[in-house]
C-alpha positions as CSV (number, residue, x, y, z in Angstrom):
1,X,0.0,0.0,0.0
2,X,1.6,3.3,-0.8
3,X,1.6,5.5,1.7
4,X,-0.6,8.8,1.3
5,X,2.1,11.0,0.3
6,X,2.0,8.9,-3.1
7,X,-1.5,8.8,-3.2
8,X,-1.7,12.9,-3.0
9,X,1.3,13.2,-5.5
10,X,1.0,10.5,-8.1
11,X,3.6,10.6,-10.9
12,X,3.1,9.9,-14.6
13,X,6.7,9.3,-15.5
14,X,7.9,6.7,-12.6
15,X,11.0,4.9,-14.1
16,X,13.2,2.1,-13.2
17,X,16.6,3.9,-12.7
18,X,20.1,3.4,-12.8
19,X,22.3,4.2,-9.8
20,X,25.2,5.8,-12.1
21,X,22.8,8.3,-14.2
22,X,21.1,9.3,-10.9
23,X,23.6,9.3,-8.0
24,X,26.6,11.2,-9.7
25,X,29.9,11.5,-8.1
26,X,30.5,14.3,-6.0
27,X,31.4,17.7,-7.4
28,X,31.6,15.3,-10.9
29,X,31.7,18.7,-14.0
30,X,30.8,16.2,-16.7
31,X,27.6,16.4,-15.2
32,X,24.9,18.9,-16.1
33,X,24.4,21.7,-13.4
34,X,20.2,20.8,-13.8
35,X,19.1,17.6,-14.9
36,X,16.2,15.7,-14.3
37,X,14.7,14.5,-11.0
38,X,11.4,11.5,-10.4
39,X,9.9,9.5,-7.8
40,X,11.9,6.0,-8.1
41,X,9.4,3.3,-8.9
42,X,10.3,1.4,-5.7
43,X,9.8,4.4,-3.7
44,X,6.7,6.4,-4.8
45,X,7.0,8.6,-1.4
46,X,10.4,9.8,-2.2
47,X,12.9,10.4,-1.7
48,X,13.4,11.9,-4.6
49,X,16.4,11.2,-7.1
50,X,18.2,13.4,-9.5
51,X,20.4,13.7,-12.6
52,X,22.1,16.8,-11.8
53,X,25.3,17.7,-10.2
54,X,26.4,17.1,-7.3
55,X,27.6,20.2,-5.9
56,X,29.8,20.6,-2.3
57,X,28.6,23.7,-0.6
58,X,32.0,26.2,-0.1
59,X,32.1,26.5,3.8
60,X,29.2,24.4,5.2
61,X,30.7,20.6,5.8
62,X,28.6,17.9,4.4
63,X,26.2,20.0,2.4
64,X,25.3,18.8,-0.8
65,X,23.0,20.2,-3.3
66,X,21.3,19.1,-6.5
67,X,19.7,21.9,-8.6
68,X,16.1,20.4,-9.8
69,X,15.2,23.8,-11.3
70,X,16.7,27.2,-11.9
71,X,15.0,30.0,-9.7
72,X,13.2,33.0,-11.3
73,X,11.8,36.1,-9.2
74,X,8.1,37.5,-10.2
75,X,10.5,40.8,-10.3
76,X,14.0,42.3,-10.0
77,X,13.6,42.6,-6.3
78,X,13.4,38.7,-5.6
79,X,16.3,37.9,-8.2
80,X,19.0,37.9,-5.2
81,X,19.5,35.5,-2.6
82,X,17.6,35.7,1.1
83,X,19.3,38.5,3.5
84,X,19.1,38.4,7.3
85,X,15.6,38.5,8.9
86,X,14.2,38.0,5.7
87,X,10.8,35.6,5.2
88,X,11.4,33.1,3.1
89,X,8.5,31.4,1.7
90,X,8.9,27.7,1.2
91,X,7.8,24.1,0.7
92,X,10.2,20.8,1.5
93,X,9.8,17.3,1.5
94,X,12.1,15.7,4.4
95,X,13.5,12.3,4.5
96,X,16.1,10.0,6.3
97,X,19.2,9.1,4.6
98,X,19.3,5.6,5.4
99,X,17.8,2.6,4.7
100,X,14.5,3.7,5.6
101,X,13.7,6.4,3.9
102,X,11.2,7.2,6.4
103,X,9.9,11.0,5.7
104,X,10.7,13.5,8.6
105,X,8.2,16.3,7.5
106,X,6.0,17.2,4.4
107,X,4.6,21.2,3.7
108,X,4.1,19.8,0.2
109,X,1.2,17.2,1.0
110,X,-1.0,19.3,3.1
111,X,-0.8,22.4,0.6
112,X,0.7,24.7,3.9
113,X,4.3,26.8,2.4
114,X,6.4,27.3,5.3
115,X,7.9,31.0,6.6
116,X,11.1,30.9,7.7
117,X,12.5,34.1,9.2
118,X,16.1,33.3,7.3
119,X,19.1,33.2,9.7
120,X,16.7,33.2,13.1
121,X,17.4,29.3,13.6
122,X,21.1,29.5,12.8
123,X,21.9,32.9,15.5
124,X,19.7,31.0,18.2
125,X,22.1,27.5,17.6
126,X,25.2,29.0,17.6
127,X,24.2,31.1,20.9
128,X,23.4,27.7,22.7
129,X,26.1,26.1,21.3
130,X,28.5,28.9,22.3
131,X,27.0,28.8,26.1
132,X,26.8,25.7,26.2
133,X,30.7,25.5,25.5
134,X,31.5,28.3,27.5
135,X,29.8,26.5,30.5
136,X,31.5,23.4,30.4
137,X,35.0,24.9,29.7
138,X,34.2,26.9,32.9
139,X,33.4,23.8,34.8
140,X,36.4,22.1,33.5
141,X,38.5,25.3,35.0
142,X,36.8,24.5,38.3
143,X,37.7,21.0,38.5
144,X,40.2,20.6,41.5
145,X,39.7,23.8,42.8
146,X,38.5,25.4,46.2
147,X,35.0,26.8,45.3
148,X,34.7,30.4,45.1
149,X,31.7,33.0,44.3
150,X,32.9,34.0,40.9
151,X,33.3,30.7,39.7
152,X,29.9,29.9,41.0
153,X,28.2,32.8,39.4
154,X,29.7,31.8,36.0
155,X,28.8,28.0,35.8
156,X,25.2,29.0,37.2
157,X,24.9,31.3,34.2
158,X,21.4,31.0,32.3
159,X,22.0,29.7,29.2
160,X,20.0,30.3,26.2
161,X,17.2,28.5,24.9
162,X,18.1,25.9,22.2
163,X,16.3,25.2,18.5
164,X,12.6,24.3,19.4
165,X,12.6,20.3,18.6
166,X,10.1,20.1,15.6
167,X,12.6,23.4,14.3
168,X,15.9,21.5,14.5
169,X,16.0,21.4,10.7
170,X,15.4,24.8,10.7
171,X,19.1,25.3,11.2
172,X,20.2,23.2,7.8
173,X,17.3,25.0,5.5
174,X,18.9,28.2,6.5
175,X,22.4,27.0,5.1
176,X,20.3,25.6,2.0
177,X,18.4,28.5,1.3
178,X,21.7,30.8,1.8
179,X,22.5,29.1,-1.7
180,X,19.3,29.4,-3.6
181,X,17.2,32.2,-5.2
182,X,13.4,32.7,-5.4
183,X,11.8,30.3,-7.9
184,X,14.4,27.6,-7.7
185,X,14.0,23.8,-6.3
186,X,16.5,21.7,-5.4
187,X,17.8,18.5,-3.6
188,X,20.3,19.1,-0.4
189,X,21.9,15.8,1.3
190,X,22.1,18.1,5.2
191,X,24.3,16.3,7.6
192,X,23.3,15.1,11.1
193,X,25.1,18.1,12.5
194,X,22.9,21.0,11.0
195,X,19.6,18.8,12.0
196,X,18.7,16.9,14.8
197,X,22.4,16.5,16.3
198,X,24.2,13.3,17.3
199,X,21.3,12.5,19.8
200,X,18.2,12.7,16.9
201,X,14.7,13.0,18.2
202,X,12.6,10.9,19.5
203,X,9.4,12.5,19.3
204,X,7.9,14.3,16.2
205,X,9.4,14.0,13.7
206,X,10.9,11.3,14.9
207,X,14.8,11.0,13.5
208,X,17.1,8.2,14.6
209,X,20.4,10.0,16.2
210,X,23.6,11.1,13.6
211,X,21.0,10.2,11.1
212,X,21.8,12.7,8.3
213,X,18.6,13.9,6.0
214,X,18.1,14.4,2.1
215,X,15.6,17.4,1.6
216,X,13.5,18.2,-1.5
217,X,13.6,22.4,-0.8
218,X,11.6,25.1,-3.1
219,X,11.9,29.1,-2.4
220,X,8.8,30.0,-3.4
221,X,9.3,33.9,-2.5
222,X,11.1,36.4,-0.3
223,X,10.1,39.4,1.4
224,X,12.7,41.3,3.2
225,X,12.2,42.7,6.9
226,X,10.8,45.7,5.6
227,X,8.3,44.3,3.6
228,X,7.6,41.3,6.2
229,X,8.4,43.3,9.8
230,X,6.0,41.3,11.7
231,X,6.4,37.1,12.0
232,X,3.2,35.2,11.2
233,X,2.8,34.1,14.8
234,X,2.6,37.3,16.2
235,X,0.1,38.7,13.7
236,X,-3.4,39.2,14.4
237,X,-5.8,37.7,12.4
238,X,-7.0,41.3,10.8
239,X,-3.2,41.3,9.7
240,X,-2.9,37.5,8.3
241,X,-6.0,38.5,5.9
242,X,-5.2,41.7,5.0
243,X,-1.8,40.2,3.7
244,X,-3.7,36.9,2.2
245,X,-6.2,39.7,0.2
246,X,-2.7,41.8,-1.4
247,X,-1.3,38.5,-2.2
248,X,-4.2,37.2,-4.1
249,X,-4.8,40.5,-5.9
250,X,-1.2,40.6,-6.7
251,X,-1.2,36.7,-7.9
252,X,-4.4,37.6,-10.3
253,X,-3.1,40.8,-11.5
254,X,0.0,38.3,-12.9
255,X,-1.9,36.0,-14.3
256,X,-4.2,37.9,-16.6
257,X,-0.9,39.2,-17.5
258,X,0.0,35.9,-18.3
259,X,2.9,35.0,-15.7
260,X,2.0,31.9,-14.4
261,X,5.0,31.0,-12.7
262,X,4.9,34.1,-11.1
263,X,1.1,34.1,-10.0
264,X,1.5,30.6,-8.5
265,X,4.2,32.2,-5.9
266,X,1.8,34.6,-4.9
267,X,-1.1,32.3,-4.1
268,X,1.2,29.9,-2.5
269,X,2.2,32.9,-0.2
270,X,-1.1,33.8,0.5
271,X,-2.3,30.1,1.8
272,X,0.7,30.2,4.2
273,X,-0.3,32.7,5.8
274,X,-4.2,30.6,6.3
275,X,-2.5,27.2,8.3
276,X,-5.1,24.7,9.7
277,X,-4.0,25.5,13.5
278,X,-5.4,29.4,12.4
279,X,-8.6,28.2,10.5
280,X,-9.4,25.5,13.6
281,X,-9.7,28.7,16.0
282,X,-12.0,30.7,13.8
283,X,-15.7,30.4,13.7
284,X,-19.0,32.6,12.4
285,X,-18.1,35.3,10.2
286,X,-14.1,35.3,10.6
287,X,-14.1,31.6,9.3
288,X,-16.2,32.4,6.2
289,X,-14.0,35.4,5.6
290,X,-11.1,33.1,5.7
291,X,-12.6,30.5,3.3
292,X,-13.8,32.9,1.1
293,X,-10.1,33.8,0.5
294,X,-8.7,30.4,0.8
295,X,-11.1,28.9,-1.8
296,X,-10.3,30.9,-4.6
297,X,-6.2,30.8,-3.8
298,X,-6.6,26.8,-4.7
299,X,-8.3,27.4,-7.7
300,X,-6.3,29.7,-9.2
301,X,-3.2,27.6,-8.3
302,X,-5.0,24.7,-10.0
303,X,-5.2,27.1,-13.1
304,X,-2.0,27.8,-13.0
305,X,-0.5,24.0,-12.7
306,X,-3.0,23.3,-15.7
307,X,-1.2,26.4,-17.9
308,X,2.2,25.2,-17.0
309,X,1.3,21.3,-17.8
310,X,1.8,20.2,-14.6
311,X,-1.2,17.9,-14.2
312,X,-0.7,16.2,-11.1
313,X,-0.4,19.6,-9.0
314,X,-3.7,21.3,-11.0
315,X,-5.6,17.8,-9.6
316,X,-4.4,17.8,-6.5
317,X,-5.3,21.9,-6.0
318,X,-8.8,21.5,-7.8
319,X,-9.3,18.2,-5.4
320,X,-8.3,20.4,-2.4
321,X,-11.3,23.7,-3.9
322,X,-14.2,20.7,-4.0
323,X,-13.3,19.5,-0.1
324,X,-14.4,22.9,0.7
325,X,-17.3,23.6,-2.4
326,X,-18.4,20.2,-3.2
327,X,-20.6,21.6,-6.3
328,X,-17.5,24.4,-7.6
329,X,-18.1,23.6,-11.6
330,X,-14.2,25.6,-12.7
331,X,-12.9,22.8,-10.1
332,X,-14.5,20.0,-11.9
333,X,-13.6,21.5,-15.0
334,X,-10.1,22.0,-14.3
335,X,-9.5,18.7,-13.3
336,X,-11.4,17.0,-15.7
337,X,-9.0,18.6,-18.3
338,X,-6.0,17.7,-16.4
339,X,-7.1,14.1,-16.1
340,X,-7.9,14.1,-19.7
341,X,-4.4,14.6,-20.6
342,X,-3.8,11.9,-18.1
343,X,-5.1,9.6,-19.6
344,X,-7.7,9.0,-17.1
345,X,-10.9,9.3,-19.6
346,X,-13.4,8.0,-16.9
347,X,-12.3,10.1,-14.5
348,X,-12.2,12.7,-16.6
349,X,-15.4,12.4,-18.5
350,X,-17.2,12.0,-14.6
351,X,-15.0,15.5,-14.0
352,X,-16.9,17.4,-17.0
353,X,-20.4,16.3,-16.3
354,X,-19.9,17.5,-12.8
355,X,-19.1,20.3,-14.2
356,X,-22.0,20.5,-16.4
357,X,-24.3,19.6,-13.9
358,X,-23.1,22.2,-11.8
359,X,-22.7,25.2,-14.3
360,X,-25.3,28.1,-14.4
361,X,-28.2,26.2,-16.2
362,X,-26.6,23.1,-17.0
363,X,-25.1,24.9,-19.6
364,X,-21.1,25.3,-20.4
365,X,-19.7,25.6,-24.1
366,X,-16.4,25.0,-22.5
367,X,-17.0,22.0,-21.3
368,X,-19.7,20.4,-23.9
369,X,-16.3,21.3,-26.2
370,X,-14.0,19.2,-23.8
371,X,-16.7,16.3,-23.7
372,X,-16.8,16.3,-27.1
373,X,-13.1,16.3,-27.6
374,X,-12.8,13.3,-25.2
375,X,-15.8,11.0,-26.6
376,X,-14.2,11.6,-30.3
377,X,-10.9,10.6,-29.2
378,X,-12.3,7.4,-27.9
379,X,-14.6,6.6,-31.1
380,X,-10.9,7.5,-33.2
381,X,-9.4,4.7,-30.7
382,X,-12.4,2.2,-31.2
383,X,-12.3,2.4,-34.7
384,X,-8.4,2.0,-34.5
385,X,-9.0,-0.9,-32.7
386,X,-11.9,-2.2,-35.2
387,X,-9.4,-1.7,-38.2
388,X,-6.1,-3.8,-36.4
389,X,-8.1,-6.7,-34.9
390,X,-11.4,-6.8,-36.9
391,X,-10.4,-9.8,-39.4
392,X,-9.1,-11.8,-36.3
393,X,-13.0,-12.1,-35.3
394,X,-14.2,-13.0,-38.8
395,X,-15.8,-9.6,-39.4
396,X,-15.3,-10.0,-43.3
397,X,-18.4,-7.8,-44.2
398,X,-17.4,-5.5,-42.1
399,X,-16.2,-2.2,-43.1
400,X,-15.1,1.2,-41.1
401,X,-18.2,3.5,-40.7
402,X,-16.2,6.4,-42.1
403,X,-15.4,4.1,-45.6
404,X,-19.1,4.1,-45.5
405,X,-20.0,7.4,-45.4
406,X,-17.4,8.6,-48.2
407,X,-18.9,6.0,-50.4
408,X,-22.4,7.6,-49.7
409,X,-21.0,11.0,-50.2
410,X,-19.5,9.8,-53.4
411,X,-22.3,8.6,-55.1
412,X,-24.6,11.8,-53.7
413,X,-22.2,14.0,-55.0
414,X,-22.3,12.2,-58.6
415,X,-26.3,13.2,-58.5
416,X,-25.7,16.2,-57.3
417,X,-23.9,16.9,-60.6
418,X,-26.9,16.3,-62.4
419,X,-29.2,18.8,-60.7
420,X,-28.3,21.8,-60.4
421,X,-30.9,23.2,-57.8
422,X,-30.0,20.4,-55.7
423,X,-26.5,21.5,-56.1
424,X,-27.0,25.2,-55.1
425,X,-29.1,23.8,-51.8
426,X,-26.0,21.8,-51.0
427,X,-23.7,24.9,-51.0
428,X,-25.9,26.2,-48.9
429,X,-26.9,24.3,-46.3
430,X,-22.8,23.6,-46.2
431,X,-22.9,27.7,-45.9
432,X,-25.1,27.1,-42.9
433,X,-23.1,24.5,-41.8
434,X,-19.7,26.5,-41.5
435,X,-21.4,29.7,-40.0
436,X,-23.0,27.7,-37.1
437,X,-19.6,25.8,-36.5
438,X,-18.2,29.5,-36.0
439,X,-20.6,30.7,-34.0
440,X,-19.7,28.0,-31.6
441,X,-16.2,28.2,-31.6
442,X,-17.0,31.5,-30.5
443,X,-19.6,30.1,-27.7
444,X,-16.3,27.8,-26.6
445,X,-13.6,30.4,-26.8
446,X,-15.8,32.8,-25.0
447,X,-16.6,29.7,-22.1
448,X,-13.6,28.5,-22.2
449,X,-12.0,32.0,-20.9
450,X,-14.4,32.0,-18.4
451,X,-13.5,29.0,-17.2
452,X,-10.0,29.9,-17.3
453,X,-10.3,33.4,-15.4
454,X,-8.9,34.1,-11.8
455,X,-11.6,33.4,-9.3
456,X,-12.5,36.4,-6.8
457,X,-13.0,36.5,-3.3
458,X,-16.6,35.7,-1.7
459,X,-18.5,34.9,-5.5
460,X,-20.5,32.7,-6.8
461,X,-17.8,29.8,-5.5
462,X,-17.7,30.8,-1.6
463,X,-18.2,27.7,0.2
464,X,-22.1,27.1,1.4
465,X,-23.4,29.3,-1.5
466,X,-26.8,26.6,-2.3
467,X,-26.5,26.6,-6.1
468,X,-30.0,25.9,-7.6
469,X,-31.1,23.1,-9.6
470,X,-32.4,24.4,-12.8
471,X,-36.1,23.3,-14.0
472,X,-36.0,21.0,-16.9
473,X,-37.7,23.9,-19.3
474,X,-34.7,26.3,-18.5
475,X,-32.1,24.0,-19.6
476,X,-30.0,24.6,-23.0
477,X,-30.2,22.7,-26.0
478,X,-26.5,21.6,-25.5
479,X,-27.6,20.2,-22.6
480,X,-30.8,18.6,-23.4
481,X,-29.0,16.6,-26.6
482,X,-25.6,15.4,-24.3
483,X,-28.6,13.9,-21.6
484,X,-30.8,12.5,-24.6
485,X,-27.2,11.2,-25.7
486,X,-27.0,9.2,-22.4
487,X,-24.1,11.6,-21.6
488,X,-25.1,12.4,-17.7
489,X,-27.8,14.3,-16.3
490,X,-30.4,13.0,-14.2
């Protein structure tokens, strides 16, 4: 049974792999700087493995890192690299680096970025640690010596807090994300010593000790201190939505504009700052507010995994929009489309009724057009089929329905040359024909961009909006033919 990490993130591509293409040698130049990177087949829950270099980090002992793709900022202010105090937005797969693979955390599977405040983790370590040597080296100075006050007063010294235990890792993401820039993934091998120590941990996450880890790290954005003054756990809620409401705005200004890449960031931003410990403590209006924002952020990120062709993500966002608007027709549609291209046609075709069902009177050009699409792929693969194994079954008579109909159209056209009224109704009703077909493709592009438009804060999809079942009479004709058709419907 895979575990539900693979069940969330199912990969297409999942290859049996060679250990020499996919664990370079160390700091190895013949090797590109970005390869490729998959789920193994014999470990759909990762870790993950990649083709690129192995690079040694300059001054951090036992870093390695393996660039999975380059980084790009939404604008010239994110090109750089983190400073201090800076927020660093992020999402990372953990895993030991043994035997076990066992995964040590996951931001990625529960759809929840990460802020980091960059370098906070690695100034409160090296305080303890520095205390903490200072302490001992003082006791060891005592050692055979009369006691005195000053002595006493400096092995009683407080020392500082350590790293929080479920922030131990904390520490090596700072030295990863020291190397990357906004918009770039990669895969870091962080040694024992930057994690959870020689000691490990034995609650959660739950790390076996000098157990080193191999992390699967994406900077998704960075705001500096100025921009980010406040850490999300001291905000108020007034503050976490008011920064969720300029990130979404900001996300769907970029995507009408056609940055993708770009918009995705922002939305991902924005549903870090709504985490499930916030949303459990809400309740009445504040919770509906917060839904109302969170609803349409996984939507649009579903739209923007579907425009960048990554399938899996677009279902797994559009999946997450339905758990919180069971009858959301753009999330039906969306995945529907992305499962299409799948290859899942059953799932997809139960997708885009869904979505027809639950469009404004029954009625969607955009998705009629995508039911269409997949129902004629699958009479092309039928007939396919008919044509390569039809003589095996002793279907001699048999001929291919579209040999038919040229035959027919053959001998009609042969009359037709002989009367030449019939002729000029022919030309006509082909006239007809063409102009209709237009006037759909208009009906679909017009739907279809629709479809594919940002979704807004507290519309027609806000969660426990009751969306009406049309009377039979008010339904379109599109509609009426697909359920005469047996194509869905009630």
């Amino acid at each position: 049974t895979q575990s539900s990490r693979a069940r969330a993130f199912p990969h297409a591509r999942l290859v049996v792999m060679s250990r020499d293409t996919w664990n370079p040698e160390v700091d190895d130049t013949s090797v590109p700087l970005v390869g490729e990177w998959k789920y193994p087949v014999d470990r759909p829950s990762g870790p993950v493995v990649c083709s690129s270099r192995v690079v040694s980090v300059l001054g951090v002992e036992g870093l390695r890192k393996q660039t999975m793709r380059l980084g790009a900022g939404p604008d010239a202010s994110q090109t750089g690299k983190p400073t201090q105090n800076a927020t660093c937005f992020v999402h990372y797969d953990m895993w030991q680096a043994n035997d076990t693979h066992q995964e040590v955390w996951s931001t990625r599977r529960e759809s929840e970025a990460h802020q980091i405040v960059f370098g906070d983790a690695s100034r409160v370590h090296e305080a303890f640690e520095n205390a903490t040597t200072m302490t001992n080296e003082a006791k060891r100075g005592s050692q055979g010596l009369k006691e005195n006050n000053e002595t006493s007063l400096q092995t009683n010294r407080p020392v500082p807090v350590p790293v929080h235990s479920k922030r131990k890792h904390h520490v090596g993401l700072d030295a990863c994300l020291a190397t990357m820039a906004p918009g770039e993934r990669s895969l870091f091998r962080i040694p024992h010593q930057l994690a959870y120590g020689e000691l490990g941990n034995f609650s959660f996450p739950n790390v076996p000790p000098a157990c080193d880890l191999i992390c699967d790290l994406e900077l998704i954005g960075v705001k500096s201190a100025a921009d980010e003054p406040v850490a999300r756990v001291d905000m108020l809620y007034e503050e976490r939505i008011e920064r969720v409401k300029k990130l979404r705005l900001e996300g769907n200004a970029l995507y009408r504009a056609g940055d993708f890449t770009s918009a995705q960031s922002q939305y991902e931003m924005a549903l870090s700052f709504l985490t499930d410990d916030m949303l459990m403590q809400l309740h009445g209006r504040y919770l509906d507010e917060a839904n109302s924002e969170k609803l349409p952020a996984h939507l649009n990120l579903s739209a923007c995994f579907l425009h960048q062709q990554r399938y899996h993500e677009c279902i797994d966002q559009a999946s997450r929009a339905l758990a919180m608007d069971s009858k959301n027709a753009k999330a039906f549609y969306r995945r529907g489309r992305a499962r299409q291209v799948l290859g899942q046609d059953d799932d997809a075709r139960s997708d885009l009724l869904n979505a027809l069902k639950n469009a404004p009177g029954q009625e969607d050009a955009a998705t009629l057009h995508a039911l269409r699409d997949l129902e004629t792929e699958q009479v092309k693969q039928a007939r396919a089929r008919k044509r390569t194994f039809g003589g095996l079954f002793g279907h001699e008579n048999g001929t291919d329905g579209e040999e038919s109909d040229s035959a027919g159209d053959a001998f009609s056209d042969d009359n037709d040359d002989d009367d030449e009224a019939l002729k000029i109704e022919k030309m006509n009703a082909r006239q007809k024909k063409v102009t209709r077909l237009a006037k759909r493709d208009r009906r679909v592009l017009e739907a279809e961009k629709k479809m594919d438009d940002v979704d807004e804060a507290g519309g027609n999809n806000e969660p426990g909006v009751v969306h009406p079942e049309p009377f039979l009479d008010n339904e379109g004709v599109f509609a009426k033919l697909f359920r005469r058709f047996g194509f869905g419907g009630k």
